[in-house]
C-alpha positions in Angstrom: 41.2 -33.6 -63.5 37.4 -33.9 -62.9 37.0 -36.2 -59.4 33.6 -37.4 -61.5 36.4 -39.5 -64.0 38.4 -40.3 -60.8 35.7 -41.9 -59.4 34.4 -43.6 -62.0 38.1 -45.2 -63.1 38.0 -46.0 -58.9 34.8 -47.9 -59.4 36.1 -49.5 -62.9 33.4 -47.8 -65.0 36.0 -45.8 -67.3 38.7 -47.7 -68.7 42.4 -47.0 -67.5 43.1 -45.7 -71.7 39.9 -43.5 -71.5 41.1 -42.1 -67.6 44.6 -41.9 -68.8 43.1 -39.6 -72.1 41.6 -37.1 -69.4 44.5 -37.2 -67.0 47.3 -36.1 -69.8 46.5 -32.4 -70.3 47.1 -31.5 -66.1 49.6 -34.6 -66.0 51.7 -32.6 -68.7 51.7 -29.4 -66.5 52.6 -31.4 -63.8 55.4 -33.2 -65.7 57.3 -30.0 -66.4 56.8 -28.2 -63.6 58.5 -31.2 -61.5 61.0 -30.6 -63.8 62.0 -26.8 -62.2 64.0 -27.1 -58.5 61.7 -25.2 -56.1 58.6 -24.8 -58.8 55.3 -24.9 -57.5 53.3 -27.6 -59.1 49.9 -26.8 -60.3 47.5 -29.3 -59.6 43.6 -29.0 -61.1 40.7 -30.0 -59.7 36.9 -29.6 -60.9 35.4 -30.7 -58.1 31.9 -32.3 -59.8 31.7 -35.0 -57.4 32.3 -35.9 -53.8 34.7 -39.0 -53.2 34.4 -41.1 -50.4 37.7 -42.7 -50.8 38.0 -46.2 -49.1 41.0 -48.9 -48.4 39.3 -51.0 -51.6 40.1 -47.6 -53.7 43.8 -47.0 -52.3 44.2 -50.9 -53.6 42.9 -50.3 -56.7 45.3 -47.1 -57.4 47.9 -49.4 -56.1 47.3 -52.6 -58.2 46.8 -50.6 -61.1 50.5 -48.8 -60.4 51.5 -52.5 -59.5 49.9 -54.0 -62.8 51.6 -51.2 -64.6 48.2 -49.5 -66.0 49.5 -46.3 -64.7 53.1 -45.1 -64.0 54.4 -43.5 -61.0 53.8 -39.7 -61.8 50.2 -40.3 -63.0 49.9 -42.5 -59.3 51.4 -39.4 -57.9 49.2 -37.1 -59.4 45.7 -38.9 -58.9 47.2 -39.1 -55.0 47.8 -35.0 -55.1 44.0 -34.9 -56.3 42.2 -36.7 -53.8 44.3 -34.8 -51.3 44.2 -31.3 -52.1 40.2 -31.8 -52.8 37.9 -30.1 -50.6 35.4 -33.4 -51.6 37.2 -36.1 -50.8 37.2 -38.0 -47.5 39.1 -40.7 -46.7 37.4 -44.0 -45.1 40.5 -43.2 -42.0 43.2 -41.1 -41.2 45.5 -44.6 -42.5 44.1 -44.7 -45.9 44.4 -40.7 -46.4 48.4 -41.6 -44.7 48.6 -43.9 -47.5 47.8 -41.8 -50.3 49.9 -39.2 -48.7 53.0 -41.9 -49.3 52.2 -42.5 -53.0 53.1 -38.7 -53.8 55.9 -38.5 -55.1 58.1 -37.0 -52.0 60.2 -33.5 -51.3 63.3 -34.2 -53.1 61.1 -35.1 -56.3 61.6 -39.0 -56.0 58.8 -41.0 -57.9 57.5 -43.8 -55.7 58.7 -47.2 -56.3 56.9 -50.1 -56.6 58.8 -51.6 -53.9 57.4 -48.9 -52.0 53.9 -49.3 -52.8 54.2 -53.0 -51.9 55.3 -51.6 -48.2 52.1 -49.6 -48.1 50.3 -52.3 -49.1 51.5 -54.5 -46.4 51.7 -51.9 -44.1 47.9 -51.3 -44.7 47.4 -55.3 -44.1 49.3 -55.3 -40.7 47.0 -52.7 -39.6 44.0 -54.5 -39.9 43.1 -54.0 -43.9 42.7 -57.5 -45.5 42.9 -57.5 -48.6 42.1 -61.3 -50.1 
């Protein structure tokens, strides 16, 4: 994934189809490989652009998951990007936590939207307002 699309679906200039067309060919890789018990799972990154990833971004990823305009592996995956990436850097250490609870977890469970909803109000008791 090129962070230069990722930021530009974060700041709503692509649309979620034309972000979603340049997400499949890793997300496919990614797919399978989940697939395997004790796999490694490749994540790719062209690293065009630096991301400064704030709390108006991680609600964005989240209503888009929320609004279903992207599924729980492609969340999962887009959260794997920004946090293996050497040029991303989170607004605070809460947002980056946040994104660190959308992947999809150890035992391969796909976050539910149950579970983004916590983050979300998690997030809002912390100080994050999001209205």
């Amino acid at each position: 994934m090129k962070l230069s699309d990722l930021k530009k679906f974060l700041l709503q200039e692509l649309e979620v189809s034309s972000f979603k067309d340049e997400l499949r060919s890793g997300l496919n890789e990614y797919q399978k490989a989940k697939l395997k018990r004790g796999s490694s799972i490749p994540i790719y990154v062209i690293e065009d652009e630096i991301i400064y990833f704030r709390v108006a971004d991680c609600l964005f990823l989240c209503k888009a998951y929320l609004n279903d305009e992207l599924n729980s592996q492609e969340l999962s995956y887009i959260s794997d990007v920004l946090l293996l990436s050497n040029n991303v850097t989170f607004e605070s250490d809460l947002i980056m936590e946040a994104i660190e609870n959308l992947t999809d977890n150890e035992w391969g469970c796909e976050v539910s939207k149950q579970e983004v909803n916590g983050i979300l109000k998690w997030l809002n008791k912390e100080g994050y307002n999001f209205d």
